[in-house]
C-alpha positions as CSV (number, residue, x, y, z in Angstrom):
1,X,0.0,0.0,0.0
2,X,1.3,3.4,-1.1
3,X,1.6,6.2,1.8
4,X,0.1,9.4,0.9
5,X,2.3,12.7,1.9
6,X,1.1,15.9,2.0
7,X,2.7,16.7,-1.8
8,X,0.6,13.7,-3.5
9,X,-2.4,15.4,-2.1
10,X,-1.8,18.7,-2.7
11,X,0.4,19.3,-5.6
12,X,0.0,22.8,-6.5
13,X,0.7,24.3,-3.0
14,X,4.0,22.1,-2.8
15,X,6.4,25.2,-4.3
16,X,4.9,27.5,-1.5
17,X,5.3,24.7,1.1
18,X,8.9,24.2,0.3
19,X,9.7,28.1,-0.1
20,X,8.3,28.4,3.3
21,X,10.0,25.6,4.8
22,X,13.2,27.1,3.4
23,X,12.8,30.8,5.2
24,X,11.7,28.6,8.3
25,X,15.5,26.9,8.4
26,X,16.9,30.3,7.0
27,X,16.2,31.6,10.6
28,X,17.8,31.8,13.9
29,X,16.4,29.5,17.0
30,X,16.0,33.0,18.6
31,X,13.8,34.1,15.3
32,X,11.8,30.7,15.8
33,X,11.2,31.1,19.1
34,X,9.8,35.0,18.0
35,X,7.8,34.1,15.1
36,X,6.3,31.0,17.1
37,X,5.0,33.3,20.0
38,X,3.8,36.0,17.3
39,X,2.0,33.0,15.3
40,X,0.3,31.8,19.1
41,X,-0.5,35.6,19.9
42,X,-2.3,36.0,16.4
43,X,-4.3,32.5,16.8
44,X,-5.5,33.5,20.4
45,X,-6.4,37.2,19.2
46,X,-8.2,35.0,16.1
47,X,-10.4,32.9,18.7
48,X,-10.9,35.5,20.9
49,X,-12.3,38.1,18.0
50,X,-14.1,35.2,16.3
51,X,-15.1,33.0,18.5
52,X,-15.4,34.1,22.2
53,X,-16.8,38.0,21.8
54,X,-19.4,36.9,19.4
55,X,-20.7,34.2,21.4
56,X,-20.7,36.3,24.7
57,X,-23.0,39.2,22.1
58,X,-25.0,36.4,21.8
59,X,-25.6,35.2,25.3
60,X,-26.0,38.9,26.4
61,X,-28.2,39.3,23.8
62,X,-30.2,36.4,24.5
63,X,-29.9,37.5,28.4
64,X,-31.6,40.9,27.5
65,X,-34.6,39.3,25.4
66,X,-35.5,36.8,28.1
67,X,-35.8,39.5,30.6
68,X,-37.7,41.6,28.1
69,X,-40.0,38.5,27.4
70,X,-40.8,37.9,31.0
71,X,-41.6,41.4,31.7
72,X,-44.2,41.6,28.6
73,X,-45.6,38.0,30.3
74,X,-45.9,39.6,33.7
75,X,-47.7,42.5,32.3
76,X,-49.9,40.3,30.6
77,X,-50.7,38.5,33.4
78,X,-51.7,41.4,35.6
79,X,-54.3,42.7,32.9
80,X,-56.0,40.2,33.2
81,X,-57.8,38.0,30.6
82,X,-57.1,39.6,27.1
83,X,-60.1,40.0,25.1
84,X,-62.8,40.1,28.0
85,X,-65.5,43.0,27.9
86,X,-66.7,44.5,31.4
87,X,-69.9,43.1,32.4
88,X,-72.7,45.4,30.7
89,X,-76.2,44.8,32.8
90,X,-78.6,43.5,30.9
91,X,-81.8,45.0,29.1
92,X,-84.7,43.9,30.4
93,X,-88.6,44.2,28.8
94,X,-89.6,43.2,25.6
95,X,-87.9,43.0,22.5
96,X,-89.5,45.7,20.8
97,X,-89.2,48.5,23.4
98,X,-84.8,46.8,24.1
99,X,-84.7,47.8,20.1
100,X,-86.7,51.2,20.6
101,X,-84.9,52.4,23.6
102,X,-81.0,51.2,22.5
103,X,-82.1,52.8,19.1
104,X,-82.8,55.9,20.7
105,X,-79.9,56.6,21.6
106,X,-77.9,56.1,18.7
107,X,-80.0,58.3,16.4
108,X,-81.9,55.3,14.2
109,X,-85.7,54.8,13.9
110,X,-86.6,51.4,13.9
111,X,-90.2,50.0,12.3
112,X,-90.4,46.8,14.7
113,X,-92.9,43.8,13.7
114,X,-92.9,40.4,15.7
115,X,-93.9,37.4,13.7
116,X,-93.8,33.6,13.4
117,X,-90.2,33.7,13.0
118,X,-88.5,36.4,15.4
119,X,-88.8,40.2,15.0
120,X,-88.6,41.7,12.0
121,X,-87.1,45.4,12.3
122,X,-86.9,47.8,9.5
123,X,-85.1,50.9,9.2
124,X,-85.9,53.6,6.9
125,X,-82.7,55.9,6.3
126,X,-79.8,55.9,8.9
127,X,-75.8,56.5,8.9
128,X,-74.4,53.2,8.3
129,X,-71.9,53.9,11.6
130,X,-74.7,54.3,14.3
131,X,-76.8,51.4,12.6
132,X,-73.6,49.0,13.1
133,X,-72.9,50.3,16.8
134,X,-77.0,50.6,17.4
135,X,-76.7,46.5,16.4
136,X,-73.3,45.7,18.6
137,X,-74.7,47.6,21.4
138,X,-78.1,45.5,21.6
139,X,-76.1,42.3,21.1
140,X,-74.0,43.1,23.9
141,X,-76.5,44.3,26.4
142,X,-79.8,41.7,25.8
143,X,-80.5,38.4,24.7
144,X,-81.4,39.4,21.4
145,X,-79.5,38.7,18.0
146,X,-79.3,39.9,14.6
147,X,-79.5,36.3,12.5
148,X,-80.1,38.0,9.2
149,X,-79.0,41.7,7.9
150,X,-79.9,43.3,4.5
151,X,-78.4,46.5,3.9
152,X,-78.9,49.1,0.8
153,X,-77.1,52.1,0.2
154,X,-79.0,55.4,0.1
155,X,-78.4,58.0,-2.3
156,X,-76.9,60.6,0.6
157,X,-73.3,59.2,1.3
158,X,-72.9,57.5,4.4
159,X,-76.7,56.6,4.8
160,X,-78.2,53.1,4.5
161,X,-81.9,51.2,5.0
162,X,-81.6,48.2,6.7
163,X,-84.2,44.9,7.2
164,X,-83.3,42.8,10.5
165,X,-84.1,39.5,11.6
166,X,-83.9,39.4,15.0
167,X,-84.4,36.4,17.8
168,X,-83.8,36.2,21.6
Protein backbone atom coordinates (compact mmCIF):
# COMPACT_ATOMS: atom_id res chain seq x y z
CA UNK A 1 0.00 0.00 0.00
CA UNK A 2 1.28 3.40 -1.09
CA UNK A 3 1.60 6.23 1.82
CA UNK A 4 0.09 9.38 0.89
CA UNK A 5 2.31 12.66 1.86
CA UNK A 6 1.10 15.86 1.96
CA UNK A 7 2.69 16.68 -1.78
CA UNK A 8 0.59 13.68 -3.51
CA UNK A 9 -2.40 15.38 -2.05
CA UNK A 10 -1.84 18.67 -2.68
CA UNK A 11 0.39 19.30 -5.63
CA UNK A 12 0.02 22.80 -6.46
CA UNK A 13 0.71 24.30 -2.98
CA UNK A 14 3.96 22.14 -2.77
CA UNK A 15 6.35 25.19 -4.28
CA UNK A 16 4.86 27.46 -1.54
CA UNK A 17 5.31 24.69 1.07
CA UNK A 18 8.93 24.25 0.30
CA UNK A 19 9.73 28.14 -0.11
CA UNK A 20 8.33 28.44 3.28
CA UNK A 21 9.99 25.56 4.81
CA UNK A 22 13.20 27.09 3.36
CA UNK A 23 12.82 30.76 5.16
CA UNK A 24 11.65 28.55 8.32
CA UNK A 25 15.48 26.90 8.41
CA UNK A 26 16.90 30.29 7.01
CA UNK A 27 16.21 31.65 10.59
CA UNK A 28 17.77 31.84 13.92
CA UNK A 29 16.41 29.46 16.97
CA UNK A 30 15.98 33.00 18.65
CA UNK A 31 13.85 34.12 15.27
CA UNK A 32 11.78 30.67 15.78
CA UNK A 33 11.16 31.09 19.08
CA UNK A 34 9.82 35.02 18.04
CA UNK A 35 7.80 34.07 15.13
CA UNK A 36 6.31 30.96 17.10
CA UNK A 37 5.04 33.31 20.03
CA UNK A 38 3.81 35.97 17.29
CA UNK A 39 2.00 33.03 15.26
CA UNK A 40 0.32 31.81 19.15
CA UNK A 41 -0.55 35.56 19.88
CA UNK A 42 -2.30 36.04 16.41
CA UNK A 43 -4.29 32.49 16.77
CA UNK A 44 -5.50 33.54 20.41
CA UNK A 45 -6.38 37.22 19.16
CA UNK A 46 -8.19 34.98 16.11
CA UNK A 47 -10.37 32.89 18.67
CA UNK A 48 -10.91 35.51 20.87
CA UNK A 49 -12.28 38.08 18.05
CA UNK A 50 -14.14 35.23 16.27
CA UNK A 51 -15.08 32.99 18.52
CA UNK A 52 -15.38 34.15 22.20
CA UNK A 53 -16.80 38.05 21.84
CA UNK A 54 -19.36 36.86 19.37
CA UNK A 55 -20.66 34.22 21.45
CA UNK A 56 -20.74 36.33 24.67
CA UNK A 57 -22.99 39.18 22.13
CA UNK A 58 -25.04 36.37 21.84
CA UNK A 59 -25.55 35.17 25.29
CA UNK A 60 -25.96 38.89 26.38
CA UNK A 61 -28.23 39.29 23.78
CA UNK A 62 -30.18 36.41 24.48
CA UNK A 63 -29.89 37.45 28.45
CA UNK A 64 -31.63 40.89 27.55
CA UNK A 65 -34.56 39.29 25.36
CA UNK A 66 -35.50 36.79 28.12
CA UNK A 67 -35.82 39.54 30.60
CA UNK A 68 -37.70 41.63 28.10
CA UNK A 69 -39.97 38.52 27.35
CA UNK A 70 -40.75 37.95 31.02
CA UNK A 71 -41.64 41.40 31.75
CA UNK A 72 -44.20 41.57 28.58
CA UNK A 73 -45.58 38.03 30.31
CA UNK A 74 -45.95 39.59 33.75
CA UNK A 75 -47.73 42.53 32.29
CA UNK A 76 -49.93 40.30 30.62
CA UNK A 77 -50.72 38.48 33.36
CA UNK A 78 -51.72 41.43 35.58
CA UNK A 79 -54.32 42.75 32.85
CA UNK A 80 -56.04 40.20 33.22
CA UNK A 81 -57.82 38.03 30.56
CA UNK A 82 -57.14 39.64 27.08
CA UNK A 83 -60.14 40.03 25.09
CA UNK A 84 -62.76 40.13 27.97
CA UNK A 85 -65.47 43.04 27.86
CA UNK A 86 -66.74 44.52 31.38
CA UNK A 87 -69.94 43.14 32.36
CA UNK A 88 -72.67 45.37 30.65
CA UNK A 89 -76.25 44.83 32.77
CA UNK A 90 -78.58 43.46 30.85
CA UNK A 91 -81.78 45.03 29.11
CA UNK A 92 -84.72 43.92 30.38
CA UNK A 93 -88.64 44.20 28.78
CA UNK A 94 -89.61 43.25 25.62
CA UNK A 95 -87.89 43.03 22.54
CA UNK A 96 -89.48 45.66 20.75
CA UNK A 97 -89.20 48.54 23.38
CA UNK A 98 -84.83 46.84 24.05
CA UNK A 99 -84.68 47.78 20.11
CA UNK A 100 -86.67 51.15 20.60
CA UNK A 101 -84.88 52.36 23.62
CA UNK A 102 -80.99 51.24 22.50
CA UNK A 103 -82.10 52.76 19.06
CA UNK A 104 -82.82 55.91 20.71
CA UNK A 105 -79.89 56.58 21.63
CA UNK A 106 -77.88 56.14 18.72
CA UNK A 107 -80.02 58.32 16.38
CA UNK A 108 -81.88 55.33 14.16
CA UNK A 109 -85.66 54.83 13.88
CA UNK A 110 -86.61 51.35 13.89
CA UNK A 111 -90.19 50.00 12.34
CA UNK A 112 -90.36 46.78 14.68
CA UNK A 113 -92.91 43.79 13.71
CA UNK A 114 -92.92 40.44 15.65
CA UNK A 115 -93.88 37.40 13.65
CA UNK A 116 -93.80 33.59 13.40
CA UNK A 117 -90.23 33.72 13.00
CA UNK A 118 -88.55 36.42 15.39
CA UNK A 119 -88.78 40.22 15.05
CA UNK A 120 -88.61 41.69 12.04
CA UNK A 121 -87.13 45.42 12.32
CA UNK A 122 -86.91 47.82 9.54
CA UNK A 123 -85.08 50.88 9.23
CA UNK A 124 -85.87 53.59 6.93
CA UNK A 125 -82.68 55.90 6.31
CA UNK A 126 -79.79 55.91 8.92
CA UNK A 127 -75.82 56.49 8.87
CA UNK A 128 -74.43 53.19 8.28
CA UNK A 129 -71.87 53.87 11.58
CA UNK A 130 -74.71 54.27 14.29
CA UNK A 131 -76.80 51.37 12.62
CA UNK A 132 -73.62 49.02 13.14
CA UNK A 133 -72.87 50.27 16.84
CA UNK A 134 -77.01 50.60 17.41
CA UNK A 135 -76.73 46.52 16.42
CA UNK A 136 -73.27 45.69 18.61
CA UNK A 137 -74.67 47.56 21.43
CA UNK A 138 -78.08 45.47 21.60
CA UNK A 139 -76.07 42.32 21.12
CA UNK A 140 -73.96 43.08 23.92
CA UNK A 141 -76.53 44.34 26.39
CA UNK A 142 -79.76 41.71 25.80
CA UNK A 143 -80.45 38.38 24.69
CA UNK A 144 -81.38 39.40 21.44
CA UNK A 145 -79.47 38.66 18.03
CA UNK A 146 -79.32 39.90 14.63
CA UNK A 147 -79.53 36.30 12.48
CA UNK A 148 -80.10 38.00 9.22
CA UNK A 149 -79.02 41.74 7.89
CA UNK A 150 -79.92 43.26 4.54
CA UNK A 151 -78.39 46.45 3.94
CA UNK A 152 -78.92 49.14 0.83
CA UNK A 153 -77.13 52.07 0.18
CA UNK A 154 -78.99 55.41 0.15
CA UNK A 155 -78.38 58.02 -2.30
CA UNK A 156 -76.87 60.61 0.60
CA UNK A 157 -73.25 59.22 1.28
CA UNK A 158 -72.92 57.50 4.44
CA UNK A 159 -76.67 56.63 4.83
CA UNK A 160 -78.15 53.10 4.51
CA UNK A 161 -81.91 51.24 5.02
CA UNK A 162 -81.65 48.21 6.72
CA UNK A 163 -84.16 44.94 7.20
CA UNK A 164 -83.28 42.79 10.51
CA UNK A 165 -84.05 39.49 11.62
CA UNK A 166 -83.92 39.43 14.95
CA UNK A 167 -84.43 36.35 17.76
CA UNK A 168 -83.75 36.17 21.58
Amino acid sequence: MRQLDFATLFPTFEPARQKAIGLWQARSRREQWLLGGLAAILALYVLVAMVILPIQRARAQALSDIRTYESLSARLRSAGPIGQAPAQPQASGSPAAILSASAARFGVVPVVNEDGEGIRVTVADAPYESLLRWIAEVEQTSRLRVVRLRLDRRPSSGFVSAELMVRA
